[in-house]
C-alpha positions in Angstrom: 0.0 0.0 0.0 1.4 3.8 -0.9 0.5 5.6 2.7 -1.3 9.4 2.5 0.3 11.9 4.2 -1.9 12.0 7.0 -1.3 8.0 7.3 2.6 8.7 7.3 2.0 11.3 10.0 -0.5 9.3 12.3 2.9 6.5 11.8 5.4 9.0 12.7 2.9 10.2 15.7 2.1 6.3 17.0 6.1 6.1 16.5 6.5 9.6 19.2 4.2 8.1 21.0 5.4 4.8 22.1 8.8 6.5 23.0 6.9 8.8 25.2 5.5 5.9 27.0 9.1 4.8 27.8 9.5 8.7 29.1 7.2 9.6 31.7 9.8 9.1 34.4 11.8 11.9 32.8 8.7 14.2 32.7 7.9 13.3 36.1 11.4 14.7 37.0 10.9 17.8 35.3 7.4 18.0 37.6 9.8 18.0 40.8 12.6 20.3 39.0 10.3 22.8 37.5 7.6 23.5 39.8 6.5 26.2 37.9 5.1 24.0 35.3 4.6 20.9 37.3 1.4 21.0 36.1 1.8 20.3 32.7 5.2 18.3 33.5 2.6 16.2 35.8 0.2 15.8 33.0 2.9 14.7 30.4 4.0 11.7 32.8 1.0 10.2 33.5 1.3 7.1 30.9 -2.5 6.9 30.4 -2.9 10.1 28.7 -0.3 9.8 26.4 -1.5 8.1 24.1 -5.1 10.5 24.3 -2.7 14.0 23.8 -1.0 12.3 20.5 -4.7 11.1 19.0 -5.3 14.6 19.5 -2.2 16.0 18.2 -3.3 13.9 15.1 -6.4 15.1 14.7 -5.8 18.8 14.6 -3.2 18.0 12.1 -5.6 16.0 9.7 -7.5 19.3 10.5 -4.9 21.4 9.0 -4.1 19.5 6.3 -8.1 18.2 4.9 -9.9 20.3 6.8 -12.3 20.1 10.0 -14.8 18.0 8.1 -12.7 15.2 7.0 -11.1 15.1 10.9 -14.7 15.1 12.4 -15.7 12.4 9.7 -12.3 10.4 10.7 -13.3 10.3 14.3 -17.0 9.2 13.7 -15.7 6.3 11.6 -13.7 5.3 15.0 -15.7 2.6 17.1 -15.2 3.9 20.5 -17.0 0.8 22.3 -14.0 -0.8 24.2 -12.8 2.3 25.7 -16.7 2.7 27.3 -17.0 -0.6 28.1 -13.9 -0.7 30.0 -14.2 2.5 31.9 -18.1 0.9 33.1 -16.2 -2.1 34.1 -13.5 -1.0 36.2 -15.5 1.1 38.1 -18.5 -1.6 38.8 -15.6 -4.0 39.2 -13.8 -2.0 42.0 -16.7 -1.5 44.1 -16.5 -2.5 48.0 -19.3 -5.2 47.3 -17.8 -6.6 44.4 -14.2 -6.7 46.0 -15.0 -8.3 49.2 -17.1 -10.8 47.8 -13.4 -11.7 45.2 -11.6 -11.3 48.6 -13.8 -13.4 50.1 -13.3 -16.3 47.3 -9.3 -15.6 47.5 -8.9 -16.1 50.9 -10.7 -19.1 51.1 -9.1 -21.3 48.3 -5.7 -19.8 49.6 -6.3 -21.1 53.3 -6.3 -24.2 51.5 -2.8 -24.3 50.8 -0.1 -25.4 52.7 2.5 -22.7 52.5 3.6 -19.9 55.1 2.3 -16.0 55.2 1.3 -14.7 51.9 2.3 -17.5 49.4 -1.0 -18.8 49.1 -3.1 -15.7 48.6 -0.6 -14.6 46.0 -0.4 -17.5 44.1 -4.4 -17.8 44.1 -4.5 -14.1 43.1 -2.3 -14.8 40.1 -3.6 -18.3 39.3 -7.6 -17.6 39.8 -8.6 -14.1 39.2 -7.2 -14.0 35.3 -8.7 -17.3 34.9 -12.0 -15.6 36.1 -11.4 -13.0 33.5 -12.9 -15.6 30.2 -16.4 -15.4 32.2 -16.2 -12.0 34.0 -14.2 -9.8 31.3 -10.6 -9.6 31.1 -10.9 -5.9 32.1 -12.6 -6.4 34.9 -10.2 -9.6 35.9 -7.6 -6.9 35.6 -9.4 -4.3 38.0 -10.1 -6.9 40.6 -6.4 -8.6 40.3 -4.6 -5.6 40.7 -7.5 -3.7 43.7 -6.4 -6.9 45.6 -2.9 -7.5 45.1 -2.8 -3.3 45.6 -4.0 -3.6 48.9 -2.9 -7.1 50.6 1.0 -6.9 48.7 1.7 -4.1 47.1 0.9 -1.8 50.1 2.8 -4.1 52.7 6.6 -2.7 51.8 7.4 -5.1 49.3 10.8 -5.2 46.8 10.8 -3.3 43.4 11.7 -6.9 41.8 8.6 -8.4 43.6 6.6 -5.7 42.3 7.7 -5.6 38.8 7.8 -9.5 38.6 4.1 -9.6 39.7 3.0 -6.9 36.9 4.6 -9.3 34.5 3.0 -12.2 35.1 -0.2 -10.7 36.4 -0.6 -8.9 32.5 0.9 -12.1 31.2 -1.6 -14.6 33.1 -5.2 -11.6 32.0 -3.7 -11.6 28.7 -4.3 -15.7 28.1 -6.5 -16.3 31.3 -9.2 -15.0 28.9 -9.1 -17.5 26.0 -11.7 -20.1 27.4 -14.2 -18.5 26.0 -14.5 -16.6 22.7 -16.3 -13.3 24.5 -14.0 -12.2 27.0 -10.5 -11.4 25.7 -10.7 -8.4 22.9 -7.9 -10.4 20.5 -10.9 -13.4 20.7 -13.3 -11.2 20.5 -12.6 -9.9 17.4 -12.1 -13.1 15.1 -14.8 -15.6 17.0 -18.1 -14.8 15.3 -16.5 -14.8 11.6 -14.3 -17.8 12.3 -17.2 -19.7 14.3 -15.2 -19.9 17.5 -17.9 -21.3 20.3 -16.8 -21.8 23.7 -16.3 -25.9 22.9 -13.4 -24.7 20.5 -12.0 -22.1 22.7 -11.5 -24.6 25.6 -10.3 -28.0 23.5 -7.8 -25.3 21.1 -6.7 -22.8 23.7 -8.7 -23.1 27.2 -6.6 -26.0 28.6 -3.4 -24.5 27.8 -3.5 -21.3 28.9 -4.9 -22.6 32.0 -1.2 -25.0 32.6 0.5 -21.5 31.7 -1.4 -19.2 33.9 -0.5 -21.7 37.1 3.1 -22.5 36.1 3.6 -18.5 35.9 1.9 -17.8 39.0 3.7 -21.0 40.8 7.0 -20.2 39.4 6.6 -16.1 40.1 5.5 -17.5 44.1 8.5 -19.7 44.5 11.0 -17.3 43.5 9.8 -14.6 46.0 9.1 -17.3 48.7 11.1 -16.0 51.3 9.8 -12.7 50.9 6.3 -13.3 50.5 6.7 -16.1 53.3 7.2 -13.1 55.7 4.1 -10.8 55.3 1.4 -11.7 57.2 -1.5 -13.1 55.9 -4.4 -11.2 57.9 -5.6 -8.6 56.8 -4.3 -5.0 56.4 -5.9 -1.4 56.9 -9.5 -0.6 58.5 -11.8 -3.5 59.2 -15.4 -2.2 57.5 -19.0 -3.7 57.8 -20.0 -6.2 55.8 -21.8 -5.6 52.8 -25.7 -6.7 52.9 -25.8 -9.8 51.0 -28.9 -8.2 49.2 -26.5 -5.1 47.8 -24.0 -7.6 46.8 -26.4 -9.3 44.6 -27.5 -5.8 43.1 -23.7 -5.3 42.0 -23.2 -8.6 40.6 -25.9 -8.2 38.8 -25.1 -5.1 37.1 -21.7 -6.5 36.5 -22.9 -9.3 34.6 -25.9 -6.9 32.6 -22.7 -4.4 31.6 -20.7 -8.1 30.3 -24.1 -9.6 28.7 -24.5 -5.8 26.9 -20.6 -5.4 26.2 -21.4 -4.7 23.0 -24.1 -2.3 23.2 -22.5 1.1 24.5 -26.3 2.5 24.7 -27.3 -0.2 27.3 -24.3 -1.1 29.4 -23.6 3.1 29.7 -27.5 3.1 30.3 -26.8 0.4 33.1 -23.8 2.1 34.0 -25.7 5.5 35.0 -28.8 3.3 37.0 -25.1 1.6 38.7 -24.4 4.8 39.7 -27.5 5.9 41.5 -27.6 2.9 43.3 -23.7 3.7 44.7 -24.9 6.9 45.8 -28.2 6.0 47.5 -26.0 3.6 49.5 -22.5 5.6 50.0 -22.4 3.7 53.0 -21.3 0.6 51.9 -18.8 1.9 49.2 -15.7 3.2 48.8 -14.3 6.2 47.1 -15.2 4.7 43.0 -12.2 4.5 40.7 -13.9 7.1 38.4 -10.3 9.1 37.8 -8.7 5.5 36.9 -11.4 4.6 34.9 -11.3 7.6 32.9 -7.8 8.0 32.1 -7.8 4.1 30.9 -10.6 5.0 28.6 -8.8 8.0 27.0 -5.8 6.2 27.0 -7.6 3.5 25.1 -9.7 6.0 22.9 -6.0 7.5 21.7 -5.5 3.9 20.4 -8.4 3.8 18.6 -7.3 6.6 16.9 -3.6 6.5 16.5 -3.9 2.8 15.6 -6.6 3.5 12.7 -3.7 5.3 10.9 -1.5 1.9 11.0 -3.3 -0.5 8.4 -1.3 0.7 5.6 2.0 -0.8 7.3 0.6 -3.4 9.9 -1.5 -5.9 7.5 1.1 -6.2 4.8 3.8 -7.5 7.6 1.2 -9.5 9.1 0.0 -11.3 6.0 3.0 -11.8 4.4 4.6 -14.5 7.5 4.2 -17.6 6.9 1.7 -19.8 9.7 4.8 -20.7 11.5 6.2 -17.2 11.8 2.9 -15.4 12.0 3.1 -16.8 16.1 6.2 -15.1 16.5 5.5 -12.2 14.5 2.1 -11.5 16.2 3.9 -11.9 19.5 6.2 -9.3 19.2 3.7 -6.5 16.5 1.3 -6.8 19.9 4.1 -5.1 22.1 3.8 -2.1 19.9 0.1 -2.6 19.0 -2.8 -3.6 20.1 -3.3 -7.7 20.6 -6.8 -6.7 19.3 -5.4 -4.4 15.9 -3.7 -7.4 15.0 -6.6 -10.3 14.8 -8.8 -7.9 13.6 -7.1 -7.0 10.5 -6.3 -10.9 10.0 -10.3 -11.2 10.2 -10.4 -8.7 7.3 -8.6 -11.4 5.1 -10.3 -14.2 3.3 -8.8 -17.9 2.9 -6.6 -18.3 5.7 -5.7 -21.6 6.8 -7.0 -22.8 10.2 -3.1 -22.9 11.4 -2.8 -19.4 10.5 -5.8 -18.2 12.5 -4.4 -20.3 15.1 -1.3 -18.9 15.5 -2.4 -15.4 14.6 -4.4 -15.1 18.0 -2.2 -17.5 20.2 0.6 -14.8 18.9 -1.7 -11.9 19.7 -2.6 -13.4 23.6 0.6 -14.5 24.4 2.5 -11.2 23.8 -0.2 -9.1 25.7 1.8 -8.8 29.0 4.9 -7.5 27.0 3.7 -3.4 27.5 0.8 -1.4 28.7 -0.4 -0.7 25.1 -0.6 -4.4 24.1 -3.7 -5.3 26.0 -6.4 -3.2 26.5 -6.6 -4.3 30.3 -3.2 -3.6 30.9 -3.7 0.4 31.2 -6.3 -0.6 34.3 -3.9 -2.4 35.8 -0.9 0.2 35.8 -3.7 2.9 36.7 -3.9 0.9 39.9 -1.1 -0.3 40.5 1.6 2.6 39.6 1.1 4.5 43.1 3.3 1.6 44.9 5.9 2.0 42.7 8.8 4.3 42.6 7.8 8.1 41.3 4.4 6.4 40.7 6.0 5.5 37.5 6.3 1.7 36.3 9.5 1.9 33.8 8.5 0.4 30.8 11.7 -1.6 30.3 10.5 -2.7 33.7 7.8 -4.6 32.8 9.4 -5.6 29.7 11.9 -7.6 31.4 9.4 -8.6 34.4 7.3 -10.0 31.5 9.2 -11.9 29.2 9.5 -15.0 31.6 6.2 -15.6 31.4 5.4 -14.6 28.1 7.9 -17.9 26.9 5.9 -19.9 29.0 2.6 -19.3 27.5 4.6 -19.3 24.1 5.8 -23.0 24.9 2.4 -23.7 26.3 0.6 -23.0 23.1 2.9 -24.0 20.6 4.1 -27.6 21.5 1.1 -28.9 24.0 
């Protein structure tokens, strides 16, 4: 394909903004140097807008160059679904009721384990909750994963390895923990009605597999850090609260499941999500603070990709079509680290007369490498949102995670290439 100018600029602009994702620690110094533009500094380093400020950047150059109506119609071409549906999500998922009822679940399969302090409750947070994410959303698997390890690890004084070695495999594990069934994980989502992927052929091609990987990376991750995580406590930390009424619990799970059931329908789960709302107020009691901050900067993060990645076709399919079914694993596996895992099965769905090998290993390629940065899963942006506080300059180093994930991302490579 011959790219248009604006497609070479929205490259050149994806290209800035990648980079600036491995930057915000440097902006976040500037914040502390310059105080009298922390603001802006501040604004610059948080990783969840930058992709948001670069769509933006795009747009008012597609302005200049073919005028306001082309950059409007550009932008209602977009499909801006995902970036809804997980804001709803996160913040449904990261309600008191719903949390305590996951805590609840967590603690008791990890009292059934043998092992000293927290090793249990870590390895079930790892080895469960992205497991839970092929029935429950892998977004919202992400939200509750990273609320609880926040609050029962990450707060308890714990090593920078530990921490970065947990956001490896905890994007590593939500990344294939969603591949039993063909609704849950965005990479899935996008291929399983025009391939015919049911939930029998999501189990029997990928189901089983991802579930030995999930549980070698969250046993392998627990035995390295045994001593240390053999040492914090396993009761609980910070303020005991009330229980929730069983009643309320109910309520939420059942607007958690309506949003999932309506996942595609922005008008009825953001219809939901509004009722959701109302409910949380009338009963402030039993909630928290909601995650709407977190939620919103994950969605604009994730609406910049929309954008920024709808000016990468040109380049993106002809490198993805033109690897054989044997590479096309490997190639996926490493495009996803600077794209989308869900970019890079849809545009193979936009191809006719692939071989069932090929759309194998196009989406096996796609899951595996979804833990490798924060822009190759859309759940991963909820996580880091979460998660970054407990790390140093409430930055996680992209390098970081890139190291802290590769581990794990060979396992579920082995796992679904040779079982």
């Amino acid at each position: 394909m011959t790219p248009t100018a604006i497609q070479l600029i929205g490259t050149v602009l994806f290209a800035v903004a990648i980079l600036h994702t491995f930057s915000t620690k440097f902006f976040e110094h500037l914040a502390h140097t310059q105080p009298a533009h922390a603001g802006i500094w501040h604004l610059l380093g948080e990783v969840e807008v930058v992709f948001g400020f670069w769509a933006m950047v795009l747009i008012i150059m597609m302005a200049m160059t073919d005028g306001a109506t082309v950059a409007t119609q550009y932008l209602n071409s977009r499909n801006f679904t995902e970036p809804m549906f997980v804001f709803a999500i996160m913040v449904i998922a990261g309600t008191r009721p719903i949390l305590q009822t996951a805590m609840a679940g967590v603690r008791l399969m990890a009292r059934t384990l043998p092992v000293p302090g927290s090793m249990g409750f870590y390895f079930t947070v790892l080895a469960l909750v992205p497991l839970l994410g092929s029935f429950i959303t892998e977004p919202a698997a992400m939200t509750l994963a990273a609320l609880i390890l926040a609050d029962r690890i990450f707060a308890r004084g714990i090593s920078s390895r530990l921490k970065y070695a947990t956001l490896g495999v905890l994007f590593v594990n939500i990344s294939i923990g969603g591949t039993l069934t063909p609704f849950a994980a965005p990479p899935v989502l996008m291929v399983a009605g025009k391939w015919n992927w049911d939930i029998a052929f999501m189990m029997s091609a990928f189901g089983w597999k991802a579930a030995i990987a999930v549980g070698v990376n969250a046993l392998v991750a627990t035995f390295l850090f045994r001593k240390e995580l053999g040492q914090l406590s396993p009761a609980d930390t910070g303020t005991r609260r009330c229980p929730v009424p069983p009643l309320l619990i109910l309520i939420h799970l059942v607007f958690l499941a309506s949003v999932v059931v309506f996942a595609h329908h922005p008008v009825m789960f953001m219809g939901l999500f509004l009722c959701f709302l109302g409910v949380a107020e009338a009963y402030s009691r039993h909630q928290d603070p909601l995650i709407l901050r977190e939620g919103l900067l994950v969605a604009f993060f994730l609406a910049g990709l929309v954008v920024l990645g709808g000016q990468q076709q040109w380049w993106l399919q002809p490198v993805l079509m033109s690897m054989s079914s044997d590479a096309v694993f490997f190639g996926a596996a490493i495009l996803t680290a600077f794209t989308d895992n869900a970019a890079l099965t849809y545009l193979g769905s936009l191809v006719e007369g692939l071989s069932d090998d090929f759309k194998y290993a196009l989406v096996a390629g796609a899951v595996t490498g979804g833990g490798l940065t924060i822009i190759a899963n859309a759940p991963n942006p909820a996580g880091i949102a979460i998660l970054r506080g407990h790390f140093d300059d409430e930055a996680v180093h992209p390098l970081g995670l890139l190291l802290a994930a590769l581990p794990p991302t060979i396992i579920a490579g082995l796992a679904f290439r040779y079982l």
